[in-house]
Structures are given as C-alpha cells and as structure tokens.
N, C-alpha and C positions, 0 to 999 in steps of 0.2 A: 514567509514572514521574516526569516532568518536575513535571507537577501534584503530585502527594504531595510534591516536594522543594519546591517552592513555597511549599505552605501548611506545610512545618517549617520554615524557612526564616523566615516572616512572624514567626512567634510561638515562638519556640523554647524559653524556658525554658519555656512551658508545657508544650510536650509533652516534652520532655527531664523533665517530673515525669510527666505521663502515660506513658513509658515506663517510666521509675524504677520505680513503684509498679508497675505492669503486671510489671515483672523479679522483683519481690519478692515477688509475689503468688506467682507462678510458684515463686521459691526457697521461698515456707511451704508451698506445695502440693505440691513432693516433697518436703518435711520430712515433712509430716502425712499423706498419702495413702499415699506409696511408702515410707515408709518410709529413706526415703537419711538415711544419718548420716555426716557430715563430722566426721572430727576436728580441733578446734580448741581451744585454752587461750587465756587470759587471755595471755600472753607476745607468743602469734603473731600474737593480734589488734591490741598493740600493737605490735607490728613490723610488722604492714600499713599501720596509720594511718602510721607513720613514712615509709614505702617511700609514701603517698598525699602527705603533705605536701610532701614533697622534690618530690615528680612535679607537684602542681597547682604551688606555685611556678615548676618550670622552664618550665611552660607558660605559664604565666601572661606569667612575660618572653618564650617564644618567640612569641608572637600578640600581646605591645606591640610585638615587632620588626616583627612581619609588616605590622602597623597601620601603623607608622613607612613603613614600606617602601612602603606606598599611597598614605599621603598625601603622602609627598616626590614621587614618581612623578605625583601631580595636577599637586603644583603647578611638576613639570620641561614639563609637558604647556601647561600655563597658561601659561607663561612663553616658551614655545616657540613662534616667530612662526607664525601661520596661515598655511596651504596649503590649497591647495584639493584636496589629498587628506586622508583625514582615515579610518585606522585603526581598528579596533573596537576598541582597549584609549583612545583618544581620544573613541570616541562615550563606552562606558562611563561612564568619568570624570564627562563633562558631563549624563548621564540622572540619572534620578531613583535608579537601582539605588545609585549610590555610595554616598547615604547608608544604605541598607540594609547596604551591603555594610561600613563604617563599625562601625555597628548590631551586626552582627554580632562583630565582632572587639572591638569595646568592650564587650559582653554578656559574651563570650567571658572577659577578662579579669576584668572584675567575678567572673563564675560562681568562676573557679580561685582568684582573692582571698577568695574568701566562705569556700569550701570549704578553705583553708590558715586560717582563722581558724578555724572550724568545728571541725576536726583537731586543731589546733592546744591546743584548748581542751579538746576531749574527751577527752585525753591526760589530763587532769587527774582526770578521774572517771570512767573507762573499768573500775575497777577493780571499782568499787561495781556497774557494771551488769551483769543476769546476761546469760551468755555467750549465751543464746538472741539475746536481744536486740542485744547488745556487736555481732555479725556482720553489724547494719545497719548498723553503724557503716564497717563496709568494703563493705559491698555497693552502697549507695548516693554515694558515691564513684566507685568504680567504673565505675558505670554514668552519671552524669555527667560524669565527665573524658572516657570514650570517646565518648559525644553529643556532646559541647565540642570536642573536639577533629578530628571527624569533621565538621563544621558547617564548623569554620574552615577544615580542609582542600578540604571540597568547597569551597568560596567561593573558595581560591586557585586551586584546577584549574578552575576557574569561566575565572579573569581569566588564568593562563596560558595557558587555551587562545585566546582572543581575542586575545593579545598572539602566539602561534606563527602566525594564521591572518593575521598580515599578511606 
C-alpha cells in the first residue's frame, strides 16, 4: 500500500486525470450499458458548479494555510538551536521529502485555483452545452477536489504522525 501511495504521491496530477477519466468512463458506461438514468436540468447543474466553486476556493485557502503552517514550523526548527536529539518531524524537515511535501500542497492549491477559474468561467456557457455533456462539468470536479484534497490530507497525517511519535 505504501508503494501505490508513493508512486501517487510522485506525480499526482497525472493520475488524479488517470483516475478522472477512469471515474467517467465508468459514469458513460452505466449511462449506456445499464441503462441508469439520473435526473438532472440545466438549473441543478448550475447550482453544482456554484456549490464546486465556493468548495475549491475554501480549499484552496485551507492547503495555503496548511502550507503556511509547514513552512513556519521549518523555519521554527531552523532557528531552534541544535541538540543532539533530533525528532522525526526535524529529520523530515531537513530530508529531501519536504520539498515533496512543499510540491505537494503548492500543486494542491494551483489544482483548486485552476478549477475555481474553470467553474468559474463555465458558468458562462454551461447553458449552451447539452446536458449529457453539461454533467462532466460536475463530475470531473468532483473527482479532482476529492483526489486534491485526499493527497493533501494524507501528506499532513503523514507529518502528524512523526510529529505524535516524539
């Protein structure tokens, strides 16, 4: 399990669109196979994008905080005269993971800014597209806020737990 989170972890928007598409695949293929029919209008779809943009924004500021929050804590660690005991939330810091870990939370925010711009925008002409299509407009959202958000979470229960294990 370690490895799989590893190699998401390395490269994440990529597979964050290799899951996308894989989730959507999935949603036309019980459209078309099984026959599942959702009811949706033009209204609701605009009232998802609405309820998606409010959401990647708040997120967006909750993972600049989260960011804020590591990188003051480096540089309280930095600052903080040497001992000759030395903490697994202090090795962290000083390894090569921080900038990953960095990487990550700055990906993180980019992804929720792109996606509030995206929404944002599609608002405008959401109207004109037909409603088959209109649903990827919430689906794939969706499915990248909760990868976004899932990434950045594991990465802090990552660094709280090294920080509880002193």
């Amino acid at each position: 399990m370690r490895k799989i989170l590893n190699t998401y972890i390395k490269r994440p928007v990529l597979w964050d669109i290799v899951i996308t598409a894989f989730a959507c695949y999935i949603y036309s293929l019980c459209i078309s196979k099984f026959c599942v029919s959702l009811y949706y209008d033009i209204e609701l779809i605009k009232s998802i994008i609405s309820d998606l943009i409010s959401t990647s924004i708040s997120l967006a500021g909750f993972v600049l905080a989260s960011l804020t929050i590591i990188v003051t804590f480096k540089d309280n660690i930095s600052n903080k005269q040497k001992s000759d005991e030395v903490n697994g939330i202090e090795l962290l810091f000083s390894s090569k993971h921080y900038g990953r870990i960095v990487g990550v939370f700055t990906w993180a925010v980019f992804m929720f800014l792109l996606l509030f711009l995206i929404l944002a925008l599609s608002k405008l002409f959401i109207s004109k597209v037909p409603q088959e299509i209109a649903i990827y407009f919430c689906l794939i959202p969706i499915s990248i806020i909760t990868l976004t958000i899932f990434r950045s979470i594991l990465v802090l229960y990552s660094i709280i737990r090294l920080q509880l294990k002193k």
